[in-house]
N, CA and C atoms as an extended XYZ file, in Angstrom:
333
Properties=species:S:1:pos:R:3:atomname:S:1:resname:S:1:resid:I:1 pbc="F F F"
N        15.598       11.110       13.265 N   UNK     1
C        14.407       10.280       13.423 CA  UNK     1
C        13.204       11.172       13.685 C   UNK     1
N        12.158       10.944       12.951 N   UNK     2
C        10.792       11.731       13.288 CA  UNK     2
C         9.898       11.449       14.070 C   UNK     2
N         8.942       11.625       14.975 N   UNK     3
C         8.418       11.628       15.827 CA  UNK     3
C         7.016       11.348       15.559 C   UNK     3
N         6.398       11.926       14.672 N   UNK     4
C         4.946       11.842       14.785 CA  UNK     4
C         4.792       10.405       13.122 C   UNK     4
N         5.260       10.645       12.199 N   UNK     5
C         4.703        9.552       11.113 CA  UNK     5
C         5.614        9.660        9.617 C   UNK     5
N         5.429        8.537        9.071 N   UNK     6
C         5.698        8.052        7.580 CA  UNK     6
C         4.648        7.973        6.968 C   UNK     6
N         4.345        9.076        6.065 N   UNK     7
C         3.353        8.919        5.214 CA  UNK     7
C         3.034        7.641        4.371 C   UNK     7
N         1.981        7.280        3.157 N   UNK     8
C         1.387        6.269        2.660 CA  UNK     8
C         2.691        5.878        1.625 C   UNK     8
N         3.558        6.944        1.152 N   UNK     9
C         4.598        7.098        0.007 CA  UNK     9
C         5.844        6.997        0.455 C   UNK     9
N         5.833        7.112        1.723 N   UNK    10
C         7.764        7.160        2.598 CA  UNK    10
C         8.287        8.799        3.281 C   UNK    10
N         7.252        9.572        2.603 N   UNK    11
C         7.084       11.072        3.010 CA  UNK    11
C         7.294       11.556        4.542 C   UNK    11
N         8.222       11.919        5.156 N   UNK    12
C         7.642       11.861        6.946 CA  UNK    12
C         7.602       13.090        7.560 C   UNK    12
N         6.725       13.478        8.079 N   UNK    13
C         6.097       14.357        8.720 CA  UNK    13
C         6.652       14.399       10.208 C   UNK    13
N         6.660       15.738       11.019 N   UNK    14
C         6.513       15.523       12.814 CA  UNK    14
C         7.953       16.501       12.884 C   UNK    14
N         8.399       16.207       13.772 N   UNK    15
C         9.618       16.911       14.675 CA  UNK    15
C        10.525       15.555       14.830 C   UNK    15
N        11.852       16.311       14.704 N   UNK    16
C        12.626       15.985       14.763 CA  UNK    16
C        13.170       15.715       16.275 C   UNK    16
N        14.075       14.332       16.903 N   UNK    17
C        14.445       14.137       18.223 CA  UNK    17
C        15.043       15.460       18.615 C   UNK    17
N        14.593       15.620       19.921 N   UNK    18
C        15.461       17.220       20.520 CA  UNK    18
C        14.356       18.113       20.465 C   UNK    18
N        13.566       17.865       19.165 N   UNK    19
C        11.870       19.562       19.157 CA  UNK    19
C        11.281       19.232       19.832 C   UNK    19
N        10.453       20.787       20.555 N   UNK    20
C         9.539       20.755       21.166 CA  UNK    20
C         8.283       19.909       20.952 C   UNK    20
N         7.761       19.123       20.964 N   UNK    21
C         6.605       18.620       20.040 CA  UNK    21
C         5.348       19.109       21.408 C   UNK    21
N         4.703       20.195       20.502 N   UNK    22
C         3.121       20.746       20.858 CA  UNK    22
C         2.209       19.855       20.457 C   UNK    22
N         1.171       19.967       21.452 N   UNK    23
C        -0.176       19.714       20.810 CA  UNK    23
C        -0.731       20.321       19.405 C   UNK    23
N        -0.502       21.238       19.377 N   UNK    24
C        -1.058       21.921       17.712 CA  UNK    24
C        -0.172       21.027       16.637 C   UNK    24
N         0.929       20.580       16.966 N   UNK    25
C         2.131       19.598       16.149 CA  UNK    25
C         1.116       18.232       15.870 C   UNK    25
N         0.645       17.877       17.228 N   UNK    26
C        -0.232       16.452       17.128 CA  UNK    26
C        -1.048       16.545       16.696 C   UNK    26
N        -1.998       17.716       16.910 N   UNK    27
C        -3.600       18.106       16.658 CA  UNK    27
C        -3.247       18.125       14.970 C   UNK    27
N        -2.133       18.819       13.723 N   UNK    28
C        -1.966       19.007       12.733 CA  UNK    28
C        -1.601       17.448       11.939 C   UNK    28
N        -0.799       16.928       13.021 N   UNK    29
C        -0.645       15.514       11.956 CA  UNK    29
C        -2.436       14.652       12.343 C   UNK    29
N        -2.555       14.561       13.276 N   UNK    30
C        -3.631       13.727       13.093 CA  UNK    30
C        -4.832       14.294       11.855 C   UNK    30
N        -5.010       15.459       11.965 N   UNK    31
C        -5.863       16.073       10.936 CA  UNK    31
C        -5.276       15.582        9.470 C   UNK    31
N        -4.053       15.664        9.029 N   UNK    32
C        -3.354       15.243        7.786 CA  UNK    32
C        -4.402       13.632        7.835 C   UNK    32
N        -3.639       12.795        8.545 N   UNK    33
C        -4.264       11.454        8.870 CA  UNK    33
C        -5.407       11.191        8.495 C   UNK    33
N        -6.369       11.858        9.125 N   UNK    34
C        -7.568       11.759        9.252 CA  UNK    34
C        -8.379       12.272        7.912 C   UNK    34
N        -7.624       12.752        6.838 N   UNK    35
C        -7.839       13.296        5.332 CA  UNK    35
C        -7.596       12.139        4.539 C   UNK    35
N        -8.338       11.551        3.932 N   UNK    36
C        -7.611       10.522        2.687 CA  UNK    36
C        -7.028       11.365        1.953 C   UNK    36
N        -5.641       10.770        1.690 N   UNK    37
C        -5.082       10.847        0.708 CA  UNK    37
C        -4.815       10.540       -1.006 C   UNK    37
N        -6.242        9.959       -1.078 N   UNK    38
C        -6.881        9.540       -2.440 CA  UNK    38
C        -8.139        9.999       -2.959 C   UNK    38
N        -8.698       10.362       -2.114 N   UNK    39
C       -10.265       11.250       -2.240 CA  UNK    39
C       -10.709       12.391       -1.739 C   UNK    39
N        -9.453       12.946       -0.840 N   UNK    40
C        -9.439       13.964       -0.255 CA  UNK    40
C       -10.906       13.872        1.001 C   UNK    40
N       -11.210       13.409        1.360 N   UNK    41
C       -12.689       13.684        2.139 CA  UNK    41
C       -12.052       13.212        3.501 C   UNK    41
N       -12.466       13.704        4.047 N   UNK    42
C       -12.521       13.251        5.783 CA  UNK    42
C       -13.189       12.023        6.269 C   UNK    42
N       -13.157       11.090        5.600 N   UNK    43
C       -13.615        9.614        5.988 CA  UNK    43
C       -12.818        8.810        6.580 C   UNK    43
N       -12.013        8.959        7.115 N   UNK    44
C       -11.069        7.867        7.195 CA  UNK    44
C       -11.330        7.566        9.017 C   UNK    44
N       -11.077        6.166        9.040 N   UNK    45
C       -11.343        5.603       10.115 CA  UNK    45
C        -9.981        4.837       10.300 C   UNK    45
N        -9.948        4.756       11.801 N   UNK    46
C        -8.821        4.120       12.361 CA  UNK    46
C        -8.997        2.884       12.227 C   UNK    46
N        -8.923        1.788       12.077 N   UNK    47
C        -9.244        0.313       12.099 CA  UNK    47
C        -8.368       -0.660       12.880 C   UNK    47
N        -7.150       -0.484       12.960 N   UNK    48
C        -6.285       -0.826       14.062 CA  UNK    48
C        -4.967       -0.761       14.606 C   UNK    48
N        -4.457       -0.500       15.705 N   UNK    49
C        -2.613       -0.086       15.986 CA  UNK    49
C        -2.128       -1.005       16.612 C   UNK    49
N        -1.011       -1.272       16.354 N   UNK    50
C         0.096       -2.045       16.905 CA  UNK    50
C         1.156       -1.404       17.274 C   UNK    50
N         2.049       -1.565       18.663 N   UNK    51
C         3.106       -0.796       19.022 CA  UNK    51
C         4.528       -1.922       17.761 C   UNK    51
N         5.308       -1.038       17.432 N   UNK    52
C         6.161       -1.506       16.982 CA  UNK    52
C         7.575       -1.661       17.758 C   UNK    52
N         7.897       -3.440       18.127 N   UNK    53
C         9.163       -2.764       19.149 CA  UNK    53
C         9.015       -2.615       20.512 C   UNK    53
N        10.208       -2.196       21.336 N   UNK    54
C        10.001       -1.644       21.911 CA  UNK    54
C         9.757       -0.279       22.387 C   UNK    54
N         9.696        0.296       21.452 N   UNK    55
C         9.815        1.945       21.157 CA  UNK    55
C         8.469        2.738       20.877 C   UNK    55
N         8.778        3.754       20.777 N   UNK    56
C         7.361        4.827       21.072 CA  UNK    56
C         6.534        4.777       19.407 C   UNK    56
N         6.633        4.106       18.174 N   UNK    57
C         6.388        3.445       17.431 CA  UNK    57
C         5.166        2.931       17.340 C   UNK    57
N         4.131        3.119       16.778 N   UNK    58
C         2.791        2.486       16.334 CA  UNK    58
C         2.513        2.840       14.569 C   UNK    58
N         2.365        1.277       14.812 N   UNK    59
C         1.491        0.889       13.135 CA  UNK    59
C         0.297        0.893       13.250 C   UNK    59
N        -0.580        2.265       12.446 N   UNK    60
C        -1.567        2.090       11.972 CA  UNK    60
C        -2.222        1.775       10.968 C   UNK    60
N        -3.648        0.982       11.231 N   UNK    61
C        -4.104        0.752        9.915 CA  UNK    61
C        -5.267        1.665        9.824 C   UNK    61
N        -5.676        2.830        8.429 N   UNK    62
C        -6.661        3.429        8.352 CA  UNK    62
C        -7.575        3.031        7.120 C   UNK    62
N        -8.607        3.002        7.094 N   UNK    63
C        -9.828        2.650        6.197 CA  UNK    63
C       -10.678        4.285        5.643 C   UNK    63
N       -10.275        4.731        4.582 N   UNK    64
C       -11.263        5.568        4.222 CA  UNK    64
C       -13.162        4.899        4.075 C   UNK    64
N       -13.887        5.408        4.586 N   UNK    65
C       -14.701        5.203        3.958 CA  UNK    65
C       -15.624        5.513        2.775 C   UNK    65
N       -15.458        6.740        2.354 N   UNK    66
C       -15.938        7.192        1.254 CA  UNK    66
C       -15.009        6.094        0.226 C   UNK    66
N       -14.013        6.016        0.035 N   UNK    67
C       -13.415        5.471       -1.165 CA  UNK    67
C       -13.000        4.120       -0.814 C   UNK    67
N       -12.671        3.663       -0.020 N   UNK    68
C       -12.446        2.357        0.535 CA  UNK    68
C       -10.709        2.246        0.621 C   UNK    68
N       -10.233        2.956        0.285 N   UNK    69
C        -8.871        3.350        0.172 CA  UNK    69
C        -7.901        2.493        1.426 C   UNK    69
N        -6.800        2.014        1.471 N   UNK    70
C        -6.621        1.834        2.843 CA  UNK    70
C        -5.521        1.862        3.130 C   UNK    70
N        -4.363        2.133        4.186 N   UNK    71
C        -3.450        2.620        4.310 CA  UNK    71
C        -2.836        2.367        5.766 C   UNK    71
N        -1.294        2.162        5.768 N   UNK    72
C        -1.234        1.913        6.505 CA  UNK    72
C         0.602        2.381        7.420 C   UNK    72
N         0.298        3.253        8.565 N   UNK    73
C         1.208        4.428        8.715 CA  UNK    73
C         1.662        4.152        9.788 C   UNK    73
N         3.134        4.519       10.161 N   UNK    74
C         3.765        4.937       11.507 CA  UNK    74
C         3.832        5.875       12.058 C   UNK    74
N         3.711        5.998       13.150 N   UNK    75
C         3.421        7.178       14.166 CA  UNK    75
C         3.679        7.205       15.247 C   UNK    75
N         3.436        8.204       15.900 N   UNK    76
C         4.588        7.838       17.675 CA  UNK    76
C         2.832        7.911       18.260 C   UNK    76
N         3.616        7.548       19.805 N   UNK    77
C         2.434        6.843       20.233 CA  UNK    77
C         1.118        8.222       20.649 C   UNK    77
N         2.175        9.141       20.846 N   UNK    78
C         1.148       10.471       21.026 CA  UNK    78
C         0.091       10.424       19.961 C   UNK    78
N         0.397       10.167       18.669 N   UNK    79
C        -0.225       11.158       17.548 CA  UNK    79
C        -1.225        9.857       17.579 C   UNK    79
N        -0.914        8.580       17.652 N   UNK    80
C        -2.146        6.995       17.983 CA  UNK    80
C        -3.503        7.217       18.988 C   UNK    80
N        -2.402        7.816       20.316 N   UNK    81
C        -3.481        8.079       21.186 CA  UNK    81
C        -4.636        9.736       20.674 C   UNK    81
N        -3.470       10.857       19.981 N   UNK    82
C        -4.627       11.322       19.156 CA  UNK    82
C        -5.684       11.231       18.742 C   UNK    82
N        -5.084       10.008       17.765 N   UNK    83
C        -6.675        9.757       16.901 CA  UNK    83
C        -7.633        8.656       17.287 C   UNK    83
N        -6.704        8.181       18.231 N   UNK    84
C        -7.919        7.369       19.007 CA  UNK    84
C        -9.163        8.501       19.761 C   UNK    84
N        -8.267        9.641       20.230 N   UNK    85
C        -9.286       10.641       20.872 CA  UNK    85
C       -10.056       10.861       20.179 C   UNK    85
N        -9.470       11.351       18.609 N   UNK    86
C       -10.452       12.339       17.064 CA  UNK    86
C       -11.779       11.396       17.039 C   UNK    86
N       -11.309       10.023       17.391 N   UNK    87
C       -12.510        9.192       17.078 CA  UNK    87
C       -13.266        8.637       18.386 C   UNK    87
N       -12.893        8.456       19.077 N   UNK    88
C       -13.668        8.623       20.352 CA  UNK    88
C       -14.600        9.895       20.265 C   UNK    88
N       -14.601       11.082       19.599 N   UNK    89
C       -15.577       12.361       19.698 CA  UNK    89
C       -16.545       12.235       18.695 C   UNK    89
N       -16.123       11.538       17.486 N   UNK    90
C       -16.748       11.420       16.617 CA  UNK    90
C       -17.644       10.110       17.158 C   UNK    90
N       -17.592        9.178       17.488 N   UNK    91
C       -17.883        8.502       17.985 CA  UNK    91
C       -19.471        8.873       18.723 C   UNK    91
N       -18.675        9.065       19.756 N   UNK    92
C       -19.748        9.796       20.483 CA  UNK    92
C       -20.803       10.969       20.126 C   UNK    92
N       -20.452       12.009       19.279 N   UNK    93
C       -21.002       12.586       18.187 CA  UNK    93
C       -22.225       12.133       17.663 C   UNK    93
N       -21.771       11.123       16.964 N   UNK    94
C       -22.679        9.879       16.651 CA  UNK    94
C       -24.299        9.080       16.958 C   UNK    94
N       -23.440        8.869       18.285 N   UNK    95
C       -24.190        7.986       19.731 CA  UNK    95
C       -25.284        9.213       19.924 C   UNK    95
N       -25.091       10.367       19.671 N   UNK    96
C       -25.952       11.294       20.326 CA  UNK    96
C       -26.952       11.183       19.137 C   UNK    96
N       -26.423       11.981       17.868 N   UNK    97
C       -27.392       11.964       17.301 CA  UNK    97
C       -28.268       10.623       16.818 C   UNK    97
N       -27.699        9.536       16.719 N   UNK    98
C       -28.338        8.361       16.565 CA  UNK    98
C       -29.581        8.335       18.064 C   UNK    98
N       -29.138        8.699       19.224 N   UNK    99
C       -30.501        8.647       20.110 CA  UNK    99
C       -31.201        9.920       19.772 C   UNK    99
N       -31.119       10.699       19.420 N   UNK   100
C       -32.021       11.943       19.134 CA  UNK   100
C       -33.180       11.280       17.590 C   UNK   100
N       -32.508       10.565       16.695 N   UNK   101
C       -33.270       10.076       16.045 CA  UNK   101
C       -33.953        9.081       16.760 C   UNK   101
N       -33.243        8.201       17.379 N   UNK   102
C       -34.402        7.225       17.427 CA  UNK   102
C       -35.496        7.710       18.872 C   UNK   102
N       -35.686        8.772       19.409 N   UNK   103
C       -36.477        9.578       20.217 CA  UNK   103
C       -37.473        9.713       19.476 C   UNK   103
N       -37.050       10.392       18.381 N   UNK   104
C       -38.022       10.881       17.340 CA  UNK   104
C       -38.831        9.889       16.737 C   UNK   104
N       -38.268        9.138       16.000 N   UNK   105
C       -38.928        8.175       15.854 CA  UNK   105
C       -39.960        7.525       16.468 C   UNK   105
N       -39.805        7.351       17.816 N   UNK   106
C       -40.420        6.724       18.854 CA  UNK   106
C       -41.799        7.884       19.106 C   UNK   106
N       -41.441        9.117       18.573 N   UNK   107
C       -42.422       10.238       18.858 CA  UNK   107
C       -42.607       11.280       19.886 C   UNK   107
N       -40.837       10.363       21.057 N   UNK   108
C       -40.865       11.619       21.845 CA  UNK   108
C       -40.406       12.648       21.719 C   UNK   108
N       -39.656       13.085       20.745 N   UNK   109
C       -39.654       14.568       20.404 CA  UNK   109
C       -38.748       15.031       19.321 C   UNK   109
N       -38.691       15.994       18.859 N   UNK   110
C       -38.495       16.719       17.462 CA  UNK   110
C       -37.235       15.691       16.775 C   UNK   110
N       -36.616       15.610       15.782 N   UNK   111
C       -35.168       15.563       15.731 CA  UNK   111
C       -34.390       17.339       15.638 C   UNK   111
């Protein structure tokens, strides 16, 4: 049984029960994830998880946005709470530069 996911095709990725599973293990599948697999671009957004079960099991649903692509994967709950993080930064990322524009705008200062 694998640990981190089932790709869009049945493909599965992660460590096997018994491996060590690292952060660089999680940090690598979520990055896969976070790549469409139809347009190659880094658009893809989380849109929503469900635990499957009672088990360490989550169904995600992801939304590219560049292509509209959409997909929808299993994963253990580490690699969920992952990309909830990837996007929580991006997120926030965001939030910043969206107030730095609208500063500017307003005329208080540069973008």
């Amino acid at each position: 049984m694998f640990l981190f996911f089932v790709g869009p095709f049945g493909e599965a990725y992660g460590a096997r029960h018994g491996e060590r599973v690292t952060r660089a293990m999680i940090a690598d599948t979520c990055a896969r994830l976070l790549e469409c697999p139809a347009c190659r671009t880094r658009f893809v957004c989380l849109v929503d998880w469900s635990p499957i079960g009672a088990g360490e099991e989550i169904q995600v649903l992801l939304r590219c946005g560049q292509c509209e692509a959409w997909r929808r994967v299993t994963v253990s709950q580490a690699v969920a709470e992952g990309l909830d993080r990837a996007h929580a930064a991006v997120r926030t990322k965001m939030e910043v530069k969206l107030a730095r524009l609208e500063r500017a705008r307003r005329g208080c200062t540069p973008p």
